[in-house]
mmCIF file of the N, C-alpha and C atoms, coordinates in Angstrom:
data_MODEL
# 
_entry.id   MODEL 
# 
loop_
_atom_site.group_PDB 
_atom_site.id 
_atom_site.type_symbol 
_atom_site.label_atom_id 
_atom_site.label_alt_id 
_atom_site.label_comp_id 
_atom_site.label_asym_id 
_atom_site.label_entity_id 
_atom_site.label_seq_id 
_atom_site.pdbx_PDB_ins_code 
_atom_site.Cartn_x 
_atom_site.Cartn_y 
_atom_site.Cartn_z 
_atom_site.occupancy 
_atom_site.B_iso_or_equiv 
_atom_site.pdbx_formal_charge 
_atom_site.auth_seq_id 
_atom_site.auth_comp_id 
_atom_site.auth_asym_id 
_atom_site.auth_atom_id 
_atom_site.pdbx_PDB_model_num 
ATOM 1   N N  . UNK A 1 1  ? -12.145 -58.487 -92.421 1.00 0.00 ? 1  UNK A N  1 
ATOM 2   C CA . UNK A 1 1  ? -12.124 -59.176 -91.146 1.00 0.00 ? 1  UNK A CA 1 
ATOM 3   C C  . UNK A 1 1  ? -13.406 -58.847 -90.388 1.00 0.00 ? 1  UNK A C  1 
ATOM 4   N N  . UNK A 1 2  ? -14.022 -59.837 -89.892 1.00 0.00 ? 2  UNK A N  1 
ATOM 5   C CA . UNK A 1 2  ? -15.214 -59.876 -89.240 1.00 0.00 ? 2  UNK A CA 1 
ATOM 6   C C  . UNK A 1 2  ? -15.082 -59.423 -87.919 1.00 0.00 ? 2  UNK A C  1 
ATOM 7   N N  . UNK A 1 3  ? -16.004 -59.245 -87.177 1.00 0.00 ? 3  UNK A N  1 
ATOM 8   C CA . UNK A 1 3  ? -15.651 -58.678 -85.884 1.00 0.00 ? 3  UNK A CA 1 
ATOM 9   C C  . UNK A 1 3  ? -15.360 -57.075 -85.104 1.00 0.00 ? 3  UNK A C  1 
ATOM 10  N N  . UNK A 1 4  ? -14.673 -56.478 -86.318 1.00 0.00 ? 4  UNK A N  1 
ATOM 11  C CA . UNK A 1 4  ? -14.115 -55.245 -85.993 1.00 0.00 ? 4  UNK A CA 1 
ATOM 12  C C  . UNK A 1 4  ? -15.263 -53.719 -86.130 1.00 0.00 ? 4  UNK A C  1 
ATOM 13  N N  . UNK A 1 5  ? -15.286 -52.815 -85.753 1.00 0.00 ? 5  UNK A N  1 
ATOM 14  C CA . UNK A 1 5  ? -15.961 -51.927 -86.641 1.00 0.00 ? 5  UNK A CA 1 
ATOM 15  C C  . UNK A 1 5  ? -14.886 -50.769 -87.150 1.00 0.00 ? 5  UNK A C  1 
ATOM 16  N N  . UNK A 1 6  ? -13.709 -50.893 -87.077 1.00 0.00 ? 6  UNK A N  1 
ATOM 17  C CA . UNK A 1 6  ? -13.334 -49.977 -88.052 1.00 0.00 ? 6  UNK A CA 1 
ATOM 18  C C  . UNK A 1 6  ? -11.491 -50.573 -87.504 1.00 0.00 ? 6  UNK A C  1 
ATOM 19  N N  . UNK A 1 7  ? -10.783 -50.572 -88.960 1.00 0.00 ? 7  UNK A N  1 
ATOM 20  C CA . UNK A 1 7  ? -9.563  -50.966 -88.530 1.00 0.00 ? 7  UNK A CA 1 
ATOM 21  C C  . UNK A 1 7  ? -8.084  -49.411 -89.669 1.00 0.00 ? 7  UNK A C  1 
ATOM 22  N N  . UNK A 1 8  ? -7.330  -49.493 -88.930 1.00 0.00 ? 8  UNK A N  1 
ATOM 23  C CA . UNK A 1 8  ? -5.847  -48.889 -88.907 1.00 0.00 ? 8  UNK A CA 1 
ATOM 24  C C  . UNK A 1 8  ? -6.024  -49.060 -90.671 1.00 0.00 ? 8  UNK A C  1 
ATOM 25  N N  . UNK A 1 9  ? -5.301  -48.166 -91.332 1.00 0.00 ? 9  UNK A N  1 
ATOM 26  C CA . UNK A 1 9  ? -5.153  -48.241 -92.461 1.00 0.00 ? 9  UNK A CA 1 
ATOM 27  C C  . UNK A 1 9  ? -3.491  -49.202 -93.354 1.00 0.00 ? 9  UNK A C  1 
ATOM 28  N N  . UNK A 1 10 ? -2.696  -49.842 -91.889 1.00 0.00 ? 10 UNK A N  1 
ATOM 29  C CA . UNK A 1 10 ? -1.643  -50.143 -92.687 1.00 0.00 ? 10 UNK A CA 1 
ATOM 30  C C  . UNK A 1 10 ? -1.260  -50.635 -91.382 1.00 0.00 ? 10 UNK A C  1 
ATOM 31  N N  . UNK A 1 11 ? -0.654  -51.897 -91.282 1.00 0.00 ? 11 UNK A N  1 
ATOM 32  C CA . UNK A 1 11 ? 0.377   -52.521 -90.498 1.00 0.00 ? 11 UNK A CA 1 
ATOM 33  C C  . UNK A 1 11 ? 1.727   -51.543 -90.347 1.00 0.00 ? 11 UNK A C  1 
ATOM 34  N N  . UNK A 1 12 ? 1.860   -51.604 -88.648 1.00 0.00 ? 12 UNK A N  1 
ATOM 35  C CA . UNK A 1 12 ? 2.837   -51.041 -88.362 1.00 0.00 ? 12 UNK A CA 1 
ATOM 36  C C  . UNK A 1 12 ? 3.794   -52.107 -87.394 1.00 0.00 ? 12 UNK A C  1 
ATOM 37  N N  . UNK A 1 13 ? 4.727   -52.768 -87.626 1.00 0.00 ? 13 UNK A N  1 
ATOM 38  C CA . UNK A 1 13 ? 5.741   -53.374 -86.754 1.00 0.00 ? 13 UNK A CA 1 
ATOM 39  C C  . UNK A 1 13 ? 5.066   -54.744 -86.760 1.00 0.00 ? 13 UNK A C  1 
ATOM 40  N N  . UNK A 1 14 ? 4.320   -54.978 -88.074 1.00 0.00 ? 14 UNK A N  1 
ATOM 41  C CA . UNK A 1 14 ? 3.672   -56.670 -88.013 1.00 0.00 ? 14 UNK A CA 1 
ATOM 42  C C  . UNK A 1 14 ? 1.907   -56.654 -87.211 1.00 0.00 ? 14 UNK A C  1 
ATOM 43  N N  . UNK A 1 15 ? 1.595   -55.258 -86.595 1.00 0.00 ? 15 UNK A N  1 
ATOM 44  C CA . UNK A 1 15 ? 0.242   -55.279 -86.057 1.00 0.00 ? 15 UNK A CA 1 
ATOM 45  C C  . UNK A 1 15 ? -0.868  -53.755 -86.554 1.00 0.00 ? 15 UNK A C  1 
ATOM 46  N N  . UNK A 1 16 ? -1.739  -54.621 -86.311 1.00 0.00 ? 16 UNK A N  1 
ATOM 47  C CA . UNK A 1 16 ? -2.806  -53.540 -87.191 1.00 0.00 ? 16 UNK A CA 1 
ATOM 48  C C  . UNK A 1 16 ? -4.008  -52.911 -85.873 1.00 0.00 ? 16 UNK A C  1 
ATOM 49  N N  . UNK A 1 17 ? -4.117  -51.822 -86.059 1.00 0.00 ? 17 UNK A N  1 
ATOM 50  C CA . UNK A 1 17 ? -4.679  -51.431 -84.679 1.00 0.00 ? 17 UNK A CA 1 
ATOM 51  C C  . UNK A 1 17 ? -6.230  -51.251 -85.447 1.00 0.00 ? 17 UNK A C  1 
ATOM 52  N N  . UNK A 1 18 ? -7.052  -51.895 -84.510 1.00 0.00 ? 18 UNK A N  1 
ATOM 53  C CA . UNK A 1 18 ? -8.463  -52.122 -85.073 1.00 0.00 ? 18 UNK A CA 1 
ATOM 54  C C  . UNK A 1 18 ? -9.350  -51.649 -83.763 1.00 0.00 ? 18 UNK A C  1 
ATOM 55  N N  . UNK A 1 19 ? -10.739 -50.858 -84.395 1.00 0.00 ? 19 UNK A N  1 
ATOM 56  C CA . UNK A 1 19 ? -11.550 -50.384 -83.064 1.00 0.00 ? 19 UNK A CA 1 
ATOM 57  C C  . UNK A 1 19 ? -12.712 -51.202 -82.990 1.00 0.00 ? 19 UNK A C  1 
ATOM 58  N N  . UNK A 1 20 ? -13.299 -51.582 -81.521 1.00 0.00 ? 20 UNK A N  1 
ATOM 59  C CA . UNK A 1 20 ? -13.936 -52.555 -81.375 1.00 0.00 ? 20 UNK A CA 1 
ATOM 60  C C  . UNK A 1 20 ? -14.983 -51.688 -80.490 1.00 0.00 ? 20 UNK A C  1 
ATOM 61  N N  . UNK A 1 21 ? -15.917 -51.356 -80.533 1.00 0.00 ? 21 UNK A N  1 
ATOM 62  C CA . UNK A 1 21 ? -17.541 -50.340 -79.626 1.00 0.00 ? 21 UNK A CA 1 
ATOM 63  C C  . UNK A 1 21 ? -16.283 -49.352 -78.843 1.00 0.00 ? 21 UNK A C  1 
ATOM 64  N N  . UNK A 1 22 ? -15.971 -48.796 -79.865 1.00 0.00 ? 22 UNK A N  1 
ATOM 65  C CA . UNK A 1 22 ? -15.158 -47.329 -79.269 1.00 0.00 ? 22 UNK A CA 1 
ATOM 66  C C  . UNK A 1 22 ? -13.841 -47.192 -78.466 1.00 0.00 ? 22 UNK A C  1 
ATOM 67  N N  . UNK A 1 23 ? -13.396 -48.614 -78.426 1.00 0.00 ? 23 UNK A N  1 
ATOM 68  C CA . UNK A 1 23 ? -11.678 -48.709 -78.257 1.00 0.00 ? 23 UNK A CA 1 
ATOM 69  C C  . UNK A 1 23 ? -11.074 -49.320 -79.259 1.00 0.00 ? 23 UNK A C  1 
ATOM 70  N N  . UNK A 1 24 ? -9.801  -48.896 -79.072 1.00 0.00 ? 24 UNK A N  1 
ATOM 71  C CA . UNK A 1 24 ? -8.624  -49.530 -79.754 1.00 0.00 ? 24 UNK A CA 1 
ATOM 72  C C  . UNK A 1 24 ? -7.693  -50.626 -79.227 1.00 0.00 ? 24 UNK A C  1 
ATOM 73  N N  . UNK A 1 25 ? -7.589  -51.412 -79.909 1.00 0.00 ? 25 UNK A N  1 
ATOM 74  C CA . UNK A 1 25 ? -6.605  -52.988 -79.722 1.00 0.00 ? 25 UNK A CA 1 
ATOM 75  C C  . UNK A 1 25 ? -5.912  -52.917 -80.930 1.00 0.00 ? 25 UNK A C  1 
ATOM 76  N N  . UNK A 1 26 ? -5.064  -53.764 -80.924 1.00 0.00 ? 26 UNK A N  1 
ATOM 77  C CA . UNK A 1 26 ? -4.328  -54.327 -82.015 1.00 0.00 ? 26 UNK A CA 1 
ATOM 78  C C  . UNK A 1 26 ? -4.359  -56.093 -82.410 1.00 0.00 ? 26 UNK A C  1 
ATOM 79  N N  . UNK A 1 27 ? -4.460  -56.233 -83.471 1.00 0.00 ? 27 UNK A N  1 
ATOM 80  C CA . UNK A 1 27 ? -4.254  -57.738 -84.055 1.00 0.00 ? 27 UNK A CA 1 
ATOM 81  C C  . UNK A 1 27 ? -2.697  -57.843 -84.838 1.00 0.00 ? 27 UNK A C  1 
ATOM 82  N N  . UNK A 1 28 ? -2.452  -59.353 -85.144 1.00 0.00 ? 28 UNK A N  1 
ATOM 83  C CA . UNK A 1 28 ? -1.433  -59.612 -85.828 1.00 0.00 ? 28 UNK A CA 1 
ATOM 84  C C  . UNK A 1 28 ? -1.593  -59.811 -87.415 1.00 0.00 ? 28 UNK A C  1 
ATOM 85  N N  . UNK A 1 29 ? -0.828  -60.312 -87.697 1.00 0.00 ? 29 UNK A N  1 
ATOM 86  C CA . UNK A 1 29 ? -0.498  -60.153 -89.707 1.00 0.00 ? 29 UNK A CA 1 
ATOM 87  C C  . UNK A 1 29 ? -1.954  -61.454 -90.018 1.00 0.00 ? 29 UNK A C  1 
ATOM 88  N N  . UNK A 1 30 ? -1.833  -62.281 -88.908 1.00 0.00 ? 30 UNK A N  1 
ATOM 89  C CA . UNK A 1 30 ? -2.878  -63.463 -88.762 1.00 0.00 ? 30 UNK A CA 1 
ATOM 90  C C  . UNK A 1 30 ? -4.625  -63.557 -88.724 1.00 0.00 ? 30 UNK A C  1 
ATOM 91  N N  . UNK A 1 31 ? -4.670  -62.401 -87.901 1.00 0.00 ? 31 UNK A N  1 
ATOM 92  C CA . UNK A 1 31 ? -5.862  -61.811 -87.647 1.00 0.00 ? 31 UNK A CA 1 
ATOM 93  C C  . UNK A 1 31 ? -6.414  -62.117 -86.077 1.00 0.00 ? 31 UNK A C  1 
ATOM 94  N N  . UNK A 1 32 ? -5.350  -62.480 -85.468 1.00 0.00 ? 32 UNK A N  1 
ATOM 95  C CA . UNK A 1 32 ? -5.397  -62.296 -84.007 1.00 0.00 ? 32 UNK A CA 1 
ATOM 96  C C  . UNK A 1 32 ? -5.338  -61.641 -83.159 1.00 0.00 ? 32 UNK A C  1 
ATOM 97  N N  . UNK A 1 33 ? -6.450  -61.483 -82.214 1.00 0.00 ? 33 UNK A N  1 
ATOM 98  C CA . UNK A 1 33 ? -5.801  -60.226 -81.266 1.00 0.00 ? 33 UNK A CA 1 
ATOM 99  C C  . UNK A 1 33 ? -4.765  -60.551 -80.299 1.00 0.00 ? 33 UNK A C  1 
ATOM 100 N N  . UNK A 1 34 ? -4.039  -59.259 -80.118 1.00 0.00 ? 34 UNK A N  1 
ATOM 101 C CA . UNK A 1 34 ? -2.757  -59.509 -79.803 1.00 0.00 ? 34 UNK A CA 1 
ATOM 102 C C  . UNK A 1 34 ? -2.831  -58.514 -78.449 1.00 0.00 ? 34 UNK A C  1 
ATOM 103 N N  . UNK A 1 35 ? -3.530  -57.473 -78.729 1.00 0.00 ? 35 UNK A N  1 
ATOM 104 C CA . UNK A 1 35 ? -3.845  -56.656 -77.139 1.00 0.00 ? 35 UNK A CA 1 
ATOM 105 C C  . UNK A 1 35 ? -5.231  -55.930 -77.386 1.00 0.00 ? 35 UNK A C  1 
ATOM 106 N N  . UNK A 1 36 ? -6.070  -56.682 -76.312 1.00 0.00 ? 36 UNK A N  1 
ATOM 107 C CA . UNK A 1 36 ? -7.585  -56.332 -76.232 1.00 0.00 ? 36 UNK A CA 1 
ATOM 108 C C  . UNK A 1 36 ? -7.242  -54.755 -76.507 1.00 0.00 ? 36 UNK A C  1 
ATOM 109 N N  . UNK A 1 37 ? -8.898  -54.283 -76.767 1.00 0.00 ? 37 UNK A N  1 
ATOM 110 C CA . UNK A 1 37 ? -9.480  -53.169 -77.072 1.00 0.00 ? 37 UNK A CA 1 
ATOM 111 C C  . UNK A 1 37 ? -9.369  -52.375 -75.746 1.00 0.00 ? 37 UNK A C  1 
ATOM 112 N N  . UNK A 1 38 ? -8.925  -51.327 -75.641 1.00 0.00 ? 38 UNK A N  1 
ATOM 113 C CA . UNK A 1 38 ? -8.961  -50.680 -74.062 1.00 0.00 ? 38 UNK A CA 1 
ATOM 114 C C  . UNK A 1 38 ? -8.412  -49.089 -74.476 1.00 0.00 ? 38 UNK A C  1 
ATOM 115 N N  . UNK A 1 39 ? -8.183  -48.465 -75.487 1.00 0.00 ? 39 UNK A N  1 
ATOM 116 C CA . UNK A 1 39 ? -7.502  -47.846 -75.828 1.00 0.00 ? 39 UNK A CA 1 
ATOM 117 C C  . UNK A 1 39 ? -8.617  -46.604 -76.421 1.00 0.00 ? 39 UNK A C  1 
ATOM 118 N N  . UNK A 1 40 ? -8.287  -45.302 -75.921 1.00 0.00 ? 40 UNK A N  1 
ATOM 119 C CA . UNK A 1 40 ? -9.294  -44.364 -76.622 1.00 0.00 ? 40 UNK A CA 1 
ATOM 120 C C  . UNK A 1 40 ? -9.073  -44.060 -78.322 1.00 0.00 ? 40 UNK A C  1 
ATOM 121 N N  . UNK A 1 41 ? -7.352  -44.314 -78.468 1.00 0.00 ? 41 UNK A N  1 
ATOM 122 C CA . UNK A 1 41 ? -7.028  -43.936 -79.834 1.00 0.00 ? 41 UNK A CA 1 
ATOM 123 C C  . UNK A 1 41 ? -5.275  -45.043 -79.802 1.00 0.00 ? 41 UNK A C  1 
ATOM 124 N N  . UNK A 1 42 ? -5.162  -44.937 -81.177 1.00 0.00 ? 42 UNK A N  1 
ATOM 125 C CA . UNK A 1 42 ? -4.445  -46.121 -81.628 1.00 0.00 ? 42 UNK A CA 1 
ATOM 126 C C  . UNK A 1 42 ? -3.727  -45.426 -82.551 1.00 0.00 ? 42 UNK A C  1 
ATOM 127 N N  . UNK A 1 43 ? -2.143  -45.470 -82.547 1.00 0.00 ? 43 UNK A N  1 
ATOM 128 C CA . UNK A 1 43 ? -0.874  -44.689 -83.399 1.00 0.00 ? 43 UNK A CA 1 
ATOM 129 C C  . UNK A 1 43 ? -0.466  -45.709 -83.641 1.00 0.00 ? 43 UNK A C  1 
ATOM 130 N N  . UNK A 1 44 ? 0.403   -45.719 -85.015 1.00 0.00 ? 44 UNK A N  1 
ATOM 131 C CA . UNK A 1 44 ? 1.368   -46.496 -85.659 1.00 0.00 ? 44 UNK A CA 1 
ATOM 132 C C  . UNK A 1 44 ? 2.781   -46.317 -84.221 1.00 0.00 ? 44 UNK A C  1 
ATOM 133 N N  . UNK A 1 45 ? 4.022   -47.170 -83.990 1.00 0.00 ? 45 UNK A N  1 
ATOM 134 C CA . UNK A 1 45 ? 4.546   -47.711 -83.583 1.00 0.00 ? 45 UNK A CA 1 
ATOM 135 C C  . UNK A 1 45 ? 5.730   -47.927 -84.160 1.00 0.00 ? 45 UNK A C  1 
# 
């Protein structure tokens, strides 16, 4: 997936938490983001 610089190693609950210039968001199974990047760090769910 284009766009990202570093993503979650495994879908958790249908979303994949991906880091974007040093935050964390999550996308869907689709490759959509689903909640902007705003996040210092990103846990499974």
């Amino acid at each position: 997936m284009d766009g990202f610089d570093q993503l979650s190693l495994s879908f958790s609950e249908k979303f994949l938490g991906f880091e974007k210039q040093g935050k964390w968001g999550f996308i869907d199974t689709n490759g959509a983001v689903v909640l902007e990047p705003k996040w210092e760090i990103c846990r499974a769910f």
